[in-house]
C-alpha positions as CSV (number, residue, x, y, z in Angstrom):
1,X,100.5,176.0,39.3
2,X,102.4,178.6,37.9
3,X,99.5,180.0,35.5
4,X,97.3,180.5,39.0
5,X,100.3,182.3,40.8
6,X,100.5,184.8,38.1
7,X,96.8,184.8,37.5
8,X,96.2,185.7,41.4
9,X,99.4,188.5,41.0
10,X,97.7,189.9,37.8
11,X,93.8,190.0,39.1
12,X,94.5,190.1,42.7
13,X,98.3,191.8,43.9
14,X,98.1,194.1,40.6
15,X,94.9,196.1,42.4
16,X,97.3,197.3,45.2
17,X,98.5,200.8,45.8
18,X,102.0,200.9,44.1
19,X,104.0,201.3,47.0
20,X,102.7,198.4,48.8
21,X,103.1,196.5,45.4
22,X,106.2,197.6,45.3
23,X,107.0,196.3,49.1
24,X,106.0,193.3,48.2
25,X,107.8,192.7,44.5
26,X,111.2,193.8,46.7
27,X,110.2,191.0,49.2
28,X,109.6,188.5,45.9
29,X,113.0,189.5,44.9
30,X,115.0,189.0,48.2
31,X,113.7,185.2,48.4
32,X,114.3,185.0,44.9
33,X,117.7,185.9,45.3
34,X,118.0,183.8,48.3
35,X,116.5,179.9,47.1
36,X,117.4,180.1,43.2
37,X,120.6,179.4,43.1
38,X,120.8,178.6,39.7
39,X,119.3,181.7,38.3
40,X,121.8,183.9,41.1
41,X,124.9,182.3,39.4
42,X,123.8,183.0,36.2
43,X,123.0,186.9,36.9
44,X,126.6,186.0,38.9
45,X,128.1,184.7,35.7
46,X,126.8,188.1,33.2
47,X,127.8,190.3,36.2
48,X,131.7,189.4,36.2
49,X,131.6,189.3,32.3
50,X,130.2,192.8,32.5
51,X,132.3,194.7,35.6
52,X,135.5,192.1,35.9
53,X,136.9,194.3,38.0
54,X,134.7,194.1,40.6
55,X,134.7,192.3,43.7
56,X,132.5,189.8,44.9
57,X,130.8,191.7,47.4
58,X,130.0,194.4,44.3
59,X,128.8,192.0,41.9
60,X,126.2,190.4,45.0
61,X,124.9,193.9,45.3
62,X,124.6,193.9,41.6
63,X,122.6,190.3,41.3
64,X,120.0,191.5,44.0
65,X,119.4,194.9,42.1
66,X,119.0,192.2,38.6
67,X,116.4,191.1,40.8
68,X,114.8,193.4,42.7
69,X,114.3,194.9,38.7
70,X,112.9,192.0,37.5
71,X,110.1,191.5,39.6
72,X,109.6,195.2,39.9
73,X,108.8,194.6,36.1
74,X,106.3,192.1,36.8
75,X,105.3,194.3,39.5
76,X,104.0,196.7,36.8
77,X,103.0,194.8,34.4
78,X,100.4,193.1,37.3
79,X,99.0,196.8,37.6
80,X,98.4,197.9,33.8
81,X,94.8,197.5,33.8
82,X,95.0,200.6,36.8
83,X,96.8,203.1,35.0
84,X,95.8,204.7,31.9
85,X,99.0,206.4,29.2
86,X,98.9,209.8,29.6
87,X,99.3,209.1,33.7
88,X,102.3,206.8,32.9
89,X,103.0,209.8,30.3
90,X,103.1,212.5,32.7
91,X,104.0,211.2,36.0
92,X,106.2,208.3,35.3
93,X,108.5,208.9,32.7
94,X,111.5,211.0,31.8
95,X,111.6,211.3,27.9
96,X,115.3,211.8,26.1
97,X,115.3,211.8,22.3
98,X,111.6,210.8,21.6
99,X,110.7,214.0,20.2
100,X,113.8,214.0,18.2
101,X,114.3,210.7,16.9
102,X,111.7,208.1,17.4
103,X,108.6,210.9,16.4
104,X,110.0,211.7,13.4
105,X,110.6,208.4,12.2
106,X,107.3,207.0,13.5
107,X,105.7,210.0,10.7
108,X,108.0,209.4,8.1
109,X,105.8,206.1,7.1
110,X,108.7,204.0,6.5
111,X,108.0,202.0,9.3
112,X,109.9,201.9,12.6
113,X,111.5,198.9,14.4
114,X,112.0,199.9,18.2
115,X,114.9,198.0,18.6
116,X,115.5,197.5,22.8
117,X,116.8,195.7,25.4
118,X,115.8,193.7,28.8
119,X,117.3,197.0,30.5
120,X,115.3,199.3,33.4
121,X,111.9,199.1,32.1
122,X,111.1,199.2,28.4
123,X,107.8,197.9,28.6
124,X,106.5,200.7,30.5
125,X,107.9,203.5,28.2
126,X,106.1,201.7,25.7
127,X,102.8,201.9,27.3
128,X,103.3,205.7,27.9
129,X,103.8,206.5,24.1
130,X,100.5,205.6,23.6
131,X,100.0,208.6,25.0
132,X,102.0,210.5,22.4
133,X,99.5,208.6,19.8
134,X,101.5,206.2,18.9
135,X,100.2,202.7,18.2
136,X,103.0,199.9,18.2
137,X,103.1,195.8,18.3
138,X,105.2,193.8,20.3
139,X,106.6,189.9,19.8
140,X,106.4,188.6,23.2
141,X,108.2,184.9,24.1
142,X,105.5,182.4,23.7
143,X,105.7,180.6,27.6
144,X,104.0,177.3,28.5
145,X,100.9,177.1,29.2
146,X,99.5,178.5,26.3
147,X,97.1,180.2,28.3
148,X,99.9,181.7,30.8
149,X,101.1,183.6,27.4
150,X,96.9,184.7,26.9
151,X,97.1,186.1,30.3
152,X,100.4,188.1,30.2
153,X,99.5,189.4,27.0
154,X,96.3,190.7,27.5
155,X,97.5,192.3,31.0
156,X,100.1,193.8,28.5
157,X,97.7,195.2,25.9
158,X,95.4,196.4,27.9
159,X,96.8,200.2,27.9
160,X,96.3,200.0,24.1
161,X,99.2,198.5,22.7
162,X,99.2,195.2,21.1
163,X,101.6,192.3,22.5
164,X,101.4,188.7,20.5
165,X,103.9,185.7,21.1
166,X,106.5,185.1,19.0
167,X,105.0,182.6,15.9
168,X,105.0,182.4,12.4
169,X,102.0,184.3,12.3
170,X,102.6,187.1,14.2
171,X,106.4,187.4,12.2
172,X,103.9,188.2,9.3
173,X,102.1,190.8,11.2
174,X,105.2,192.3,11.9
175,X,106.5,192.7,8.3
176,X,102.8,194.1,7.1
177,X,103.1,196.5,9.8
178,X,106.2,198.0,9.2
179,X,105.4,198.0,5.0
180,X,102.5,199.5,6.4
181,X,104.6,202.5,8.1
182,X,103.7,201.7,11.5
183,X,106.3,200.4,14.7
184,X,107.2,197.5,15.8
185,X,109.3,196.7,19.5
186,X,111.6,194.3,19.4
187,X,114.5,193.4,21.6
188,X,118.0,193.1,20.7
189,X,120.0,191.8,23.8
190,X,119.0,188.2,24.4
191,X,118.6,184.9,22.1
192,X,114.9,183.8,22.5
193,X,113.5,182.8,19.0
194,X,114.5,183.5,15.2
195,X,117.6,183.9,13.7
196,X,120.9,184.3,15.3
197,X,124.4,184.9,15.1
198,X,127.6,185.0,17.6
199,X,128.7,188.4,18.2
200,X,131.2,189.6,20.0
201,X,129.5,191.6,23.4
202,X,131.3,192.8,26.3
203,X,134.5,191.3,25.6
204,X,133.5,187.8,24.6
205,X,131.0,186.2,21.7
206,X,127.2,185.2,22.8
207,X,124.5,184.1,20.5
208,X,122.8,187.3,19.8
209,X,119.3,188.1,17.9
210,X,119.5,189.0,14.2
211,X,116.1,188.9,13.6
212,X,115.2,192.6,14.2
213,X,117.7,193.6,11.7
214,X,116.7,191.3,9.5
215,X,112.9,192.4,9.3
216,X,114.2,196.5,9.5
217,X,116.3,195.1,5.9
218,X,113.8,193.6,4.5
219,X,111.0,196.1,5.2
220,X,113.0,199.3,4.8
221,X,111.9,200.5,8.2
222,X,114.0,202.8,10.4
223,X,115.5,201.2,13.4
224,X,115.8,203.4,16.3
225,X,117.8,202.2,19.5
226,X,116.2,202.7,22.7
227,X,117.3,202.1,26.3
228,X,115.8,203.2,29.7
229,X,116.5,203.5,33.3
230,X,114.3,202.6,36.6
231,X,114.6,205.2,39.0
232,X,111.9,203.1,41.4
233,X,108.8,204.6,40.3
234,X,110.1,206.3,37.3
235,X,111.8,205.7,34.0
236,X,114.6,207.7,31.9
237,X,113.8,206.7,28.6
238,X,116.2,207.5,25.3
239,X,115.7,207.3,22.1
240,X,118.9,207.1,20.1
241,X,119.5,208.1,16.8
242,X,119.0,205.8,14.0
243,X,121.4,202.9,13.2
244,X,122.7,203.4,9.6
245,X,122.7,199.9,8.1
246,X,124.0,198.6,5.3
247,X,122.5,196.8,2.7
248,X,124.8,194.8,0.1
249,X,122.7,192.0,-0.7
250,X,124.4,189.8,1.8
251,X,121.4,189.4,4.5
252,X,123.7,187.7,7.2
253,X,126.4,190.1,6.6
254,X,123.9,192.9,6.8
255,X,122.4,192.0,9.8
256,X,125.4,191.5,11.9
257,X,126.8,194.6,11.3
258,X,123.4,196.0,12.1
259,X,123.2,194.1,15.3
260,X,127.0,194.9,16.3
261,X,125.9,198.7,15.6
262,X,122.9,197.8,18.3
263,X,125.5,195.7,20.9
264,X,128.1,198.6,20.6
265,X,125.3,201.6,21.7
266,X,124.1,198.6,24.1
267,X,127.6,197.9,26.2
268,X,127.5,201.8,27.0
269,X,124.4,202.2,28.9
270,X,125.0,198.2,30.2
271,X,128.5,199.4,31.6
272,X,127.5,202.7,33.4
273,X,124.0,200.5,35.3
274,X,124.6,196.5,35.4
275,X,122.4,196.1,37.9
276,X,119.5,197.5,35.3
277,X,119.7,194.5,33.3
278,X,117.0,192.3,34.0
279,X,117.8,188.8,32.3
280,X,117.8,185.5,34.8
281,X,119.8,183.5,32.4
282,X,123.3,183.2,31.8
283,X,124.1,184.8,28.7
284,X,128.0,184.1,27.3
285,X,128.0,180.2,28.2
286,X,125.2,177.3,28.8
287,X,123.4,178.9,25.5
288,X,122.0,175.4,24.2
289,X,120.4,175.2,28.3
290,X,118.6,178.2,28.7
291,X,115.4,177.6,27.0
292,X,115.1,174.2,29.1
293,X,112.5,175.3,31.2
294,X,113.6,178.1,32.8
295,X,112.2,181.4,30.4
296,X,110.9,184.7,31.3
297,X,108.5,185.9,29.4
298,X,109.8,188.8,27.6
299,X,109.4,191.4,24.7
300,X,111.0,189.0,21.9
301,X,112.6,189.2,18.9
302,X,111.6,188.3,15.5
303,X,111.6,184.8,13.5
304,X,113.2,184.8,10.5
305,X,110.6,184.7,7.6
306,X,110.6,185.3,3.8
């Protein structure tokens, strides 16, 4: 059932006009918000650890805009095979620090991991790079049916980007890409798949990914931050500066100070927008529950391999 209620929002919803779309993915959200409970106390639950001084009226408002950005997401995805780059280029987003940071690093041929977050929409800014020319593959959490992932994914590359679940297999293309000089997107802000460590993150220690650190170590690759903003329609999109990691031979050392680097630069943006941050599952408690059954499919991080 749910592999036909995406397939008919992919091949069927994903041909309307965006503002209608739109209409509708804010409807989605509302009853979302209204009949799953457990997924409203766990936005609920990363809401107070993020703005404890906010009341409960505040952090409400916050949960329905965690929604209303989540299917908004989905929204978009559903209509990828519409747009082409240089519309979502040119008309949908707001570029800060692309020009400066990511560009450069992307030509230097070291290799560049992306490293991002579940945060406004950073999905669609990497669609529009392509057109800036730049080619880029993307771990994506492997979701059950099989083919449910298939669909997604090919939804997803069909702009010209390549998206591939999180395996084994696909670690390896990572680390050939990046030897190769090319970039990679990962995410840094939720535990999915691969290697992990706690961290301390907004005031309190989570399970957080290591992986992209570990493969940017390992590879030599650059990692440049990037966070973004939905403003409805469009996106703010900034790339950061690269994270100066350390390498003393220690890999777990290594990578958590590289991750911490990412967290810290993370808890700025997270602070100033909450309601951007489009993860469903609780985040600082309930860690061994979350992968029970209730995923979203998301740009993942990377399995540790070698």
């Amino acid at each position: 059932m749910r592999y036909w209620i995406f397939w008919f929002v992919f091949n069927v919803l994903g041909r309307l006009p965006r503002p209608i779309l739109y209409a509708i993915s804010d409807f989605v959200a509302w009853v979302g918000y209204t009949l799953y409970g457990g997924q409203r106390e766990n936005v609920l639950a990363n809401m107070r650890q993020v703005r404890p001084e906010a009341s409960e009226k505040e952090l409400r408002a916050l949960a329905r805009e965690v929604f209303r950005n989540v299917a908004l997401n989905y929204a978009d995805v559903a209509s990828l095979p519409h747009v082409n780059a240089s519309d979502l280029l040119d008309k949908r987003l707001i570029l800060h620090g692309i020009h400066e940071h990511f560009l450069p690093a992307a030509a230097s041929g070291k290799g560049v991991v992306l490293i991002t977050c579940h945060f406004g929409n950073p999905e669609l800014v990497l669609q529009g790079l392509v057109g800036l020319g730049v080619s880029a593959l993307a771990l994506t959490e492997p979701l059950d049916p099989p083919r449910l992932s298939a669909l997604l994914d090919k939804h997803r590359s069909s702009v010209g980007l390549e998206f591939v679940p999180v395996s084994v297999g696909s670690v390896k293309q990572v680390m050939k890409r990046l030897k190769q000089g090319g970039v990679v997107a990962l995410t840094g802000d939720r535990d999915i798949e691969g290697p992990k460590q706690r961290i301390p993150f907004m005031g309190a220690e989570t399970y957080m990914p290591t992986g992209p650190i570990e493969v940017a170590l390992r590879t030599g690759a650059i990692v440049i931050p990037s966070f973004c903003l939905r403003r409805r329609e469009r996106v703010d999109a900034h790339a950061e500066p690269p994270l100066e990691l350390e390498r003393t031979g220690d890999m777990e050392a290594d990578a958590r100070r590289g991750e911490m680097l990412f967290l810290e630069r993370f808890e700025k943006w997270l602070r100033k927008e909450p309601g951007q941050w489009a993860v469903l599952e609780r985040v600082w408690d309930g860690l061994e529950k979350e992968g029970s059954g209730k995923k979203e499919e998301e740009v993942g991080g990377a399995r540790k391999h070698g």
